[in-house]
C-alpha positions as CSV (number, residue, x, y, z in Angstrom):
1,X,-24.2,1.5,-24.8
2,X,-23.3,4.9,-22.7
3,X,-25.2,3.1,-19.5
4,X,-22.2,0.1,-19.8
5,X,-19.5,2.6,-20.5
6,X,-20.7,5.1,-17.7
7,X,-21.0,1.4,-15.2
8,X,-17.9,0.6,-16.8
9,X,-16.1,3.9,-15.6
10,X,-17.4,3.9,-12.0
11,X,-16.1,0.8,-11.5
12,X,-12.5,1.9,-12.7
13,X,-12.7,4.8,-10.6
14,X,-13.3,1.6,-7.6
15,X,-9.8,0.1,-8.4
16,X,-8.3,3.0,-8.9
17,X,-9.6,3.8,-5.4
18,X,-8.6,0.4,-3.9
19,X,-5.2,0.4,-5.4
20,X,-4.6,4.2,-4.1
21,X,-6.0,2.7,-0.3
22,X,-4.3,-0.2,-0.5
23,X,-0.7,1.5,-0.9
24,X,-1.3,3.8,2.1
25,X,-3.0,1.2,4.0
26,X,0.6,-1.2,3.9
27,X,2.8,0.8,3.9
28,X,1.8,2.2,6.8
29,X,1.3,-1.4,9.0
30,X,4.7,-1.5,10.3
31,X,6.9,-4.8,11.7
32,X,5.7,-4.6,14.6
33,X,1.9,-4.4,13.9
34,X,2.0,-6.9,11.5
35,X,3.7,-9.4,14.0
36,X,0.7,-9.0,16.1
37,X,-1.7,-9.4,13.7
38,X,0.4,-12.8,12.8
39,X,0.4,-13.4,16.6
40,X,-3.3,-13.2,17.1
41,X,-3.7,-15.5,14.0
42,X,-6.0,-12.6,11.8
43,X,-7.6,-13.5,8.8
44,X,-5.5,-12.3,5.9
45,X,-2.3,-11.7,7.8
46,X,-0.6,-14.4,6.0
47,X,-1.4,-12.9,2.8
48,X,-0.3,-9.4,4.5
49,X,3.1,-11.0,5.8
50,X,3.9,-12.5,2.4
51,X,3.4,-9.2,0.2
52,X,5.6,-7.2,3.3
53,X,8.7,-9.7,2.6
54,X,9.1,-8.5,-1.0
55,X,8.1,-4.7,-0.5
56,X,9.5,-3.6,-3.9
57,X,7.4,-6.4,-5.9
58,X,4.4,-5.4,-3.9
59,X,4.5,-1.6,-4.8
60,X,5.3,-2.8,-8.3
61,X,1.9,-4.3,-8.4
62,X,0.2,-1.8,-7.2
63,X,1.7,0.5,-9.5
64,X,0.8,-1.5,-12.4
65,X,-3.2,-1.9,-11.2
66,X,-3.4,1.6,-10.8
67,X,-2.0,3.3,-13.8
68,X,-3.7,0.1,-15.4
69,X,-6.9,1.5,-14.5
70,X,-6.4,4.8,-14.3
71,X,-5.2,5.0,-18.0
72,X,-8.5,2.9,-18.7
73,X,-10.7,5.4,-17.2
74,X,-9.4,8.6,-18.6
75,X,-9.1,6.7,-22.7
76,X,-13.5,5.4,-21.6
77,X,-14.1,8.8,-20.7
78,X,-12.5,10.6,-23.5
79,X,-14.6,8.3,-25.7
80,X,-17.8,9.1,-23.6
81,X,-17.0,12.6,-23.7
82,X,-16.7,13.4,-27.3
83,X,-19.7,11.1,-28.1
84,X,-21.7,13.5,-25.9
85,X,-19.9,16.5,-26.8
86,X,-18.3,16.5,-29.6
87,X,-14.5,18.2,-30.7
88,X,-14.7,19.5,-27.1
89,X,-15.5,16.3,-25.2
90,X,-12.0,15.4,-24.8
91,X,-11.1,19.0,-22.7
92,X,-13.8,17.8,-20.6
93,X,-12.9,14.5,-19.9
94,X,-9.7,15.6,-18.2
95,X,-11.0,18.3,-16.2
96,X,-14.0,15.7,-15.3
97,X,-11.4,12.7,-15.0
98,X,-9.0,15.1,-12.8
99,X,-11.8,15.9,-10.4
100,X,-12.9,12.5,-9.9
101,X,-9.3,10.9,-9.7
102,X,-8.2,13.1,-7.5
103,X,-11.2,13.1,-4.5
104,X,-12.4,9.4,-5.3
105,X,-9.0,7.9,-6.6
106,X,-6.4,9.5,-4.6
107,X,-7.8,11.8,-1.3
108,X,-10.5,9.6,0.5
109,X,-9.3,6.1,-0.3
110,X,-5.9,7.5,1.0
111,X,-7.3,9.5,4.0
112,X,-9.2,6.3,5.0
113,X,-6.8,3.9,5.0
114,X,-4.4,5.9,6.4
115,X,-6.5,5.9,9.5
116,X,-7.6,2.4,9.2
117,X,-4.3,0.3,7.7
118,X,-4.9,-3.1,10.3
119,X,-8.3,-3.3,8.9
120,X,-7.4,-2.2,5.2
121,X,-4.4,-4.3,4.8
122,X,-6.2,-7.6,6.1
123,X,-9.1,-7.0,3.7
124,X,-7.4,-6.3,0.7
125,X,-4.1,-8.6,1.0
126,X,-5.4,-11.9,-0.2
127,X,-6.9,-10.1,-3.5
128,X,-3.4,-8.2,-3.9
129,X,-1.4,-11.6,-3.0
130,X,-3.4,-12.8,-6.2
131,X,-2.9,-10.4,-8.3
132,X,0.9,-10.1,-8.0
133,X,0.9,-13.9,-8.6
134,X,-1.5,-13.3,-12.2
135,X,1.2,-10.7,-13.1
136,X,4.1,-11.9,-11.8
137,X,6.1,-11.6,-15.1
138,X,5.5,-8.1,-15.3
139,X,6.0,-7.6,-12.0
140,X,9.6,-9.5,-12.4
141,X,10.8,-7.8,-15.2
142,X,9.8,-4.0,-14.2
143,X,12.0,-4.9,-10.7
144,X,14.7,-5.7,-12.6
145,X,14.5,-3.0,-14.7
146,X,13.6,-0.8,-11.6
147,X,17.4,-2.4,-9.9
148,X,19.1,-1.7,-13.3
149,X,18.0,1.7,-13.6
150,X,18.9,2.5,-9.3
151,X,22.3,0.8,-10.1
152,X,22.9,2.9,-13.1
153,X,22.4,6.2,-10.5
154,X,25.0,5.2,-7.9
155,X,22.3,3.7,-5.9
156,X,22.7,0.4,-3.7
157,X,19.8,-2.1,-3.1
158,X,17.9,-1.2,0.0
159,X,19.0,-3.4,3.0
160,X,16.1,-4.4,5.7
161,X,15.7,-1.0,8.3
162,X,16.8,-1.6,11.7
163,X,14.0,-1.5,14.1
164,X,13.7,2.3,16.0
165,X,13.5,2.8,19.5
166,X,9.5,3.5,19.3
167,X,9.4,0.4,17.8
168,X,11.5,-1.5,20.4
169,X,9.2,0.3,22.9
170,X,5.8,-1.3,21.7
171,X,8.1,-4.5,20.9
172,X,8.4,-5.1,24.7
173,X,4.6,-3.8,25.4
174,X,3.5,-6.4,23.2
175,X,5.9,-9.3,24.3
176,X,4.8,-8.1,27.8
177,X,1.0,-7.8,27.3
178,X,1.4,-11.8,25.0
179,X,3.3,-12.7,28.3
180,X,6.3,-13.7,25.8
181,X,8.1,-11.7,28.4
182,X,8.1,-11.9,32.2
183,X,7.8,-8.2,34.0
184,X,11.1,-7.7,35.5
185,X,12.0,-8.4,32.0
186,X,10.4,-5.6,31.1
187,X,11.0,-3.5,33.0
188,X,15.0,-4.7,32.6
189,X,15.0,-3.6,28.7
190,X,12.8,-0.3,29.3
191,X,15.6,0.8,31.8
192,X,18.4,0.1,29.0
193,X,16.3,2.2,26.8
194,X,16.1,4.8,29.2
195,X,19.9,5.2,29.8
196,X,20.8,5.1,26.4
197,X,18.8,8.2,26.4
198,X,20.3,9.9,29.3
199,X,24.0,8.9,27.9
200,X,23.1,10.0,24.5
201,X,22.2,13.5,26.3
C-alpha cells in the first residue's frame, strides 16, 4: 500500500510539473512565433493556435490541473507522512511537499520551458486542448466568475494587444525569409520603421 501511494505521489509531482511548464512554455510563444509554426505546418500547432485564441480559458485550465494536483499531492503525503511518523508526520509533509513542489513543480519545469516554449508548447497542446474540452464546464463558469469579479473592480475585458515594433520587425523577417514579401518590400517597411524612430527622437 505505501509503494502505490509513494508511485502515486511522484506521479502528481509530474503534472504538477507539466502544468507549471506548460504555462511558461505558452505564454511565452508569441503571435508571431506561433504563425510560423502554423506556416511551417508543425505537429501540434493547431492544437497550440486553438488554446492561444481563448488565452483566459486556457490559463483557467491550467490553473485548475495544477492546484488539482497539487492539493492531491500534499492531502497523499500528509497521509503517508503520519502513517510513517506519527502526530508529527503532517509537519513534515509540508516541509517535504514544499521542497519538492517548489524545485520539481515550479523551478525546473519553469526554467526549461522557458528556454524551450516552440518545443514545449507543440508537445503538450493536444493533451491541454483535451483537457480543457473534459472540463469545459468548469472552465466556463470559473471565467465568468473570473469577468464578474474584474467587472466588480472597475476593470474592463482585455482587448487583443497591438503588435510592438520588435514584433513587426521579425514580422517582415519572416514574410521576407517565406518569400510572402518581395525585398524592396522589405526593405520599404524597415525604412518606415526606422523613421518613426528618428521622428519619435
Amino acid at each position: 500500500m505505501l509503494i502505490l501511494q509513494i508511485i502515486l505521489l511522484v506521479v502528481l509531482l509530474f503534472f504538477s510539473a507539466f502544468f507549471s511548464g506548460v504555462e511558461v512554455a505558452l505564454v511565452s510563444l508569441d503571435q508571431i512565433k506561433m504563425r510560423s509554426l502554423l506556416k511551417k505546418k508543425r505537429k501540434g500547432s493547431k492544437a497550440v493556435s486553438k488554446l492561444k485564441k481563448n488565452p483566459q480559458r486556457m490559463i483557467i485550465t491550467i490553473l485548475i490541473g495544477n492546484n488539482v494536483v497539487n492539493i492531491s499531492a500534499s492531502v497523499l503525503a500528509t497521509i503517508i507522512a503520519t502513517d510513517l511518523f506519527g502526530s508529527s508526520g503532517a509537519g513534515i509533509a509540508i516541509g517535504v511537499m514544499t521542497f519538492l513542489v517548489l524545485v520539481f513543480g515550479e523551478i525546473s519545469p519553469k526554467s526549461y520551458a522557458a528556454t524551450h516554449a516552440e518545443n514545449v508548447s507543440l508537445l503538450v497542446a493536444r493533451p491541454l486542448l483535451l483537457l480543457q474540452r473534459v472540463l469545459y464546464p468548469f472552465v466556463v463558469a470559473f471565467e465568468w466568475m473570473t469577468n464578474k469579479g474584474i467587472k466588480a473592480f472597475g476593470g474592463e475585458e482585455k482587448k487583443n494587444a497591438l503588435l510592438t515594433e520588435e514584433e513587426l520587425k521579425i514580422a517582415i523577417e519572416l514574410g521576407a525569409e517565406e518569400k510572402a514579401i518581395e525585398q524592396n518590400e522589405k526593405e520599404l517597411m524597415k525604412n518606415v520603421l526606422e523613421f518613426n524612430d528618428i521622428t519619435a527622437k
